[in-house]
MARFI-328619 format. One record per residue (C-alpha): residue in one letter; x, y, z. Coordinates in steps of 0.02 Angstrom, whole numbers, padded with zeros to 5 digits, always signed. Example, Ala and Ser with C-alpha at 12.3 -4.5 7.8 and 13.67 -1.06 7.14 Angstrom:
2
A+00615-00225+00390
S+00684-00053+00357
***
This chain:
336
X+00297+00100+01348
X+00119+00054+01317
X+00100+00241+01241
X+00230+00207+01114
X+00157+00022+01072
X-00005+00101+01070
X+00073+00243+00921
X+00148+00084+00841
X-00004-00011+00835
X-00100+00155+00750
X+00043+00194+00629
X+00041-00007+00582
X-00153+00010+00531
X-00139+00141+00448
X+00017+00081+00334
X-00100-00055+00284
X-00177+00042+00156
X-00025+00064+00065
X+00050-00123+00052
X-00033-00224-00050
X-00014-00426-00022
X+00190-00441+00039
X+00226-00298-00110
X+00336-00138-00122
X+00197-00090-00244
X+00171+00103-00222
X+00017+00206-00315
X+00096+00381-00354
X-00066+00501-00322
X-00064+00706-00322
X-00057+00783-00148
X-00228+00797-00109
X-00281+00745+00066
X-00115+00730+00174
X-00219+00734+00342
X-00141+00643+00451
X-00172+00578+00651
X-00051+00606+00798
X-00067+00558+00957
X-00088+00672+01089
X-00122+00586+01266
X-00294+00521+01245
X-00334+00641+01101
X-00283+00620+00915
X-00217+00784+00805
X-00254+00761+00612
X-00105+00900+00539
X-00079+00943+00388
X+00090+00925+00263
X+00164+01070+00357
X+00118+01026+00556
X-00026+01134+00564
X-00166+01075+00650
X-00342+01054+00574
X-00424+00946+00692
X-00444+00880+00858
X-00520+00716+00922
X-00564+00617+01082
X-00632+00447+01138
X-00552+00338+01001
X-00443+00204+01030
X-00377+00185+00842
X-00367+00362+00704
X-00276+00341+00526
X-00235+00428+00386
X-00377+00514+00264
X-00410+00424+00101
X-00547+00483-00025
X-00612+00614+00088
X-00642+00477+00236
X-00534+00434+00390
X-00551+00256+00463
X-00598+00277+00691
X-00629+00142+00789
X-00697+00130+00977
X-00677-00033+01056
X-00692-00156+00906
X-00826-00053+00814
X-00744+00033+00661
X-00802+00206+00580
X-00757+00370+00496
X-00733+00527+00497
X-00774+00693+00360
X-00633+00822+00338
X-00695+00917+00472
X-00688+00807+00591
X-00861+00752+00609
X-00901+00570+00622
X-01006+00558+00478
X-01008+00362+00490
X-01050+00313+00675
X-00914+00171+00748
X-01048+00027+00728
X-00949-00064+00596
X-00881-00248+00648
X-00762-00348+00569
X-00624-00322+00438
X-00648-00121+00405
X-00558-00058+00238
X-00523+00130+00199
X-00625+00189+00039
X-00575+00150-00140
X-00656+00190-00283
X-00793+00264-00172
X-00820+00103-00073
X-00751+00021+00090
X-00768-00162+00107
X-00817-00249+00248
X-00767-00435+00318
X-00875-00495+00436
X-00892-00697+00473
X-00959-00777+00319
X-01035-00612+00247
X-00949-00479+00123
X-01028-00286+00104
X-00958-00115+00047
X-01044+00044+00097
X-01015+00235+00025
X-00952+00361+00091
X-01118+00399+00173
X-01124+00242+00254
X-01257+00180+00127
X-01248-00017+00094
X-01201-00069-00087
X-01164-00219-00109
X-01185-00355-00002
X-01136-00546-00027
X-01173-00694+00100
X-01057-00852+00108
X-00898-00746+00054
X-00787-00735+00198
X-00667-00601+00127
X-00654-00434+00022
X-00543-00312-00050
X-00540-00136-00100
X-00600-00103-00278
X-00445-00050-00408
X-00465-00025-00587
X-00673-00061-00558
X-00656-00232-00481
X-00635-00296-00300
X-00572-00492-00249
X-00673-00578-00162
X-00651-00749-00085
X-00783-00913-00039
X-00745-01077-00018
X-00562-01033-00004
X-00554-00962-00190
X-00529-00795-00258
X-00620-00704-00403
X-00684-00535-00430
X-00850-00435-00437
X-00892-00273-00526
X-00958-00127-00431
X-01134-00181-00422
X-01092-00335-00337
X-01088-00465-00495
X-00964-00597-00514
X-00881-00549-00682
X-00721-00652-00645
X-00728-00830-00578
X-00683-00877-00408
X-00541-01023-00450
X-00372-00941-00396
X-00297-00979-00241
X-00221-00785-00216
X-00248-00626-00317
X-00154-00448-00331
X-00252-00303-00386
X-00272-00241-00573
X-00152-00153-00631
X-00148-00082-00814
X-00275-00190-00860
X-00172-00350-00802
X-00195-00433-00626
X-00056-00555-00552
X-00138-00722-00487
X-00093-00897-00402
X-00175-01067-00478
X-00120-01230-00447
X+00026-01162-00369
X+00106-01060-00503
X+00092-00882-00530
X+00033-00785-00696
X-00060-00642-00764
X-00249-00631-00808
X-00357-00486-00897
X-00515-00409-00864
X-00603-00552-00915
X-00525-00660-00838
X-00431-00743-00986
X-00227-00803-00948
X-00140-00667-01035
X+00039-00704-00961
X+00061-00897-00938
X+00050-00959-00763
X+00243-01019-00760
X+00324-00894-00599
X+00356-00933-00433
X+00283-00770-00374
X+00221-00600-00457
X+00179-00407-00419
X+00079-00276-00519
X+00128-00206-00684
X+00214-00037-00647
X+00262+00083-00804
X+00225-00067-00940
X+00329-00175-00833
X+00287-00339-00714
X+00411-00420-00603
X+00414-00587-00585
X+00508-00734-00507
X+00565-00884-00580
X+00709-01004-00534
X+00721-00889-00368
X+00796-00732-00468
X+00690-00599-00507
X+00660-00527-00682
X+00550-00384-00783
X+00414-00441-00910
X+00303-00348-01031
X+00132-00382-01062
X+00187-00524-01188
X+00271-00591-01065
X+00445-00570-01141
X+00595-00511-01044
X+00660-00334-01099
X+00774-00321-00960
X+00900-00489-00983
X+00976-00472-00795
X+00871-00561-00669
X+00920-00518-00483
X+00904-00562-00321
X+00763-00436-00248
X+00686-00308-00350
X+00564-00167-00320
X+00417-00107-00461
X+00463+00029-00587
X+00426+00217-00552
X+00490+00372-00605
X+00581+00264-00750
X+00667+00173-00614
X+00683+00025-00540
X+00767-00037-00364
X+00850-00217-00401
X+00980-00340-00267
X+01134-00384-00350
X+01246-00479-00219
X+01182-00408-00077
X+01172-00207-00112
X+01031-00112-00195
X+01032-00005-00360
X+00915+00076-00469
X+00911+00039-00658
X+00830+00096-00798
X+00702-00003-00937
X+00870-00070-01027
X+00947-00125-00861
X+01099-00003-00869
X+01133+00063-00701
X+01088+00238-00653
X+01082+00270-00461
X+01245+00148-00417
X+01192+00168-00229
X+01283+00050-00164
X+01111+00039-00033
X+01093-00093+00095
X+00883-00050+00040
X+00767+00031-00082
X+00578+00064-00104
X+00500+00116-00263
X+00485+00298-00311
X+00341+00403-00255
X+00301+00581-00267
X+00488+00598-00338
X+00587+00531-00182
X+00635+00358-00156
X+00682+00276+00026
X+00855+00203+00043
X+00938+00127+00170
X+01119+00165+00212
X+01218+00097+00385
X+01067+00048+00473
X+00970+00220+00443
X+00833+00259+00319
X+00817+00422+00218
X+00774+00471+00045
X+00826+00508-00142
X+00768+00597-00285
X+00789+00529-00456
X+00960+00623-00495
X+01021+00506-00345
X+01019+00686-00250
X+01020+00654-00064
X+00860+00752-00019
X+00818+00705+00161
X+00990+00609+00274
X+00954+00436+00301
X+00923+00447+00504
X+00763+00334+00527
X+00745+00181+00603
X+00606+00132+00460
X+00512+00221+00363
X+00377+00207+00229
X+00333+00291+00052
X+00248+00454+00012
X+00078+00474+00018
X-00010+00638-00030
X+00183+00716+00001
X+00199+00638+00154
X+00287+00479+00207
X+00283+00403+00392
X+00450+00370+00487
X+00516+00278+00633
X+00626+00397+00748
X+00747+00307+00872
X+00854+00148+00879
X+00737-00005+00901
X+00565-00038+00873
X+00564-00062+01056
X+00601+00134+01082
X+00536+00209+00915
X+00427+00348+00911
X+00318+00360+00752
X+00300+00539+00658
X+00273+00595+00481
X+00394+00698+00358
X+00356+00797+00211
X+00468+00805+00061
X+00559+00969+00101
X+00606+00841+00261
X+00497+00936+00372
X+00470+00826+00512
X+00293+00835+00565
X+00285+00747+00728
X+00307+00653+00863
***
């Protein structure tokens, strides 16, 4: 039992780096680092897309996934990473709230302090009184002091104000934020380019944002106008042209009119992602292409998106018994 907690806990951290706030928002990326840790008694295996082993490692309590040539190790409660070969190329003397590396930087929360280092471990930025810090996206990270949010630049400069209450990430130039308890839609300079009306909001995806308002769920362009007319009960991003959207209970996917193209019925959807889209069917997870082509059985107790070509899944019956692995998109399981 404490083995398999011990997986779970692993797998959890290193899922973070895919979910964004509460979001099914899911950054489609080339395969190119699909590294990934497995735990082997006290030992961790990074494997590659097919199973093959390309690394071992010992004496770490915590291992996850490669991201911009980096993977995040921790001993104890000190936090740092690893090169492709293994080598620990940033000693584990980090403390506090570790990120992987965007954009060339990993930010650090520690206290009342913000930094982000390089991939060499270099220091370059550091800001005192913030108390927390996000990854950089699109050139700018969030940053938050005194409760507030705002952004800086990549040398550490305030270029948007700190006055919302919760921020997304950019996303095609547009960045979903909370003020005075409404959600909108600000630029790069910080301007309101999409009125702060909506109950909550995710990134633009494909030209599109999602929105609620008046608990339904609807698609808005950068005007802010409504090209879709349906508004739904739950509803995932575009990709791939499509769209996973709630209607009474069962998931669909639609297109940019709103006309109905994978009828499912699915009890649950996430957003595409290297072609193949997770749906859930009688209590089991598997996944889709975008012909609606059954391309690996739903048979997973959870799973996540792909990454790199490879998506984590949960094998067994309860997250009490579940054993954590990986599977490519052939449906190679890689794992446990």
């Amino acid at each position: 039992m404490k083995r398999k907690l011990t997986i779970i806990i692993i797998l959890i951290a290193s899922f973070a780096a895919l979910i964004s706030l509460s979001w099914r928002r899911f950054q489609i990326k080339p395969f190119l680092e699909a590294e990934v840790p497995l735990r082997r008694g006290a030992d961790f295996i990074y494997v590659d897309k097919e199973g093959a082993e390309c690394f071992r490692i010992s004496g770490y309590n915590t291992a996850v996934r490669f991201r911009e040539g980096r993977a995040r190790v921790s001993v104890g409660t000190r936090v740092g990473f690893l090169d492709r070969n293994g080598n620990e190329v940033i000693g584990c003397k980090l403390s506090g709230e570790v990120d992987d590396f965007h954009e060339g930087l990993a930010a650090i929360s520690y206290l009342d302090r913000v930094s982000y280092i390089d991939i060499d471990g270099k220091e370059r930025i550091n800001l005192a009184g913030f108390d927390r810090a996000s990854s950089f996206c699109s050139g700018f990270a969030a940053v938050r002091k005194n409760h507030k949010w705002g952004f800086i630049d990549k040398i550490g400069k305030i270029s948007i104000p700190l006055r919302f209450d919760r921020v997304s990430n950019f996303s095609e130039g547009l960045c979903a934020a909370l003020e005075n308890g409404k959600w909108g839609y600000i630029d790069e300079n910080g301007n309101a380019r999409i009125s702060f009306d909506y109950q909550a909001a995710a990134d633009f995806s494909e030209g599109l944002g999602l929105v609620r308002h008046g608990g339904k769920w609807q698609y808005i362009d950068k005007t802010g106008n409504s090209p879709i007319k349906v508004a739904y009960d739950d509803a995932v991003p575009f990709s791939n042209g499509l769209a996973g959207v709630m209607v009474n209970g069962k998931w669909k996917f639609v297109d940019r009119t709103g006309a109905t193209r994978l009828g499912g019925p699915f009890d649950g959807v996430m957003a595409f992602s290297s072609g193949l889209a997770a749906i859930k069917q009688q209590a089991k997870w598997g996944f889709i292409d975008v012909n609606g082509h059954e391309r690996i059985t739903p048979k997973f107790a959870m799973v996540d998106s792909f990454r790199d070509g490879i998506a984590p899944v949960a094998i067994g019956d309860s997250m009490v018994s579940v054993q954590w692995a990986y599977v490519n998109t052939q449906g190679v399981l890689i794992g446990p």
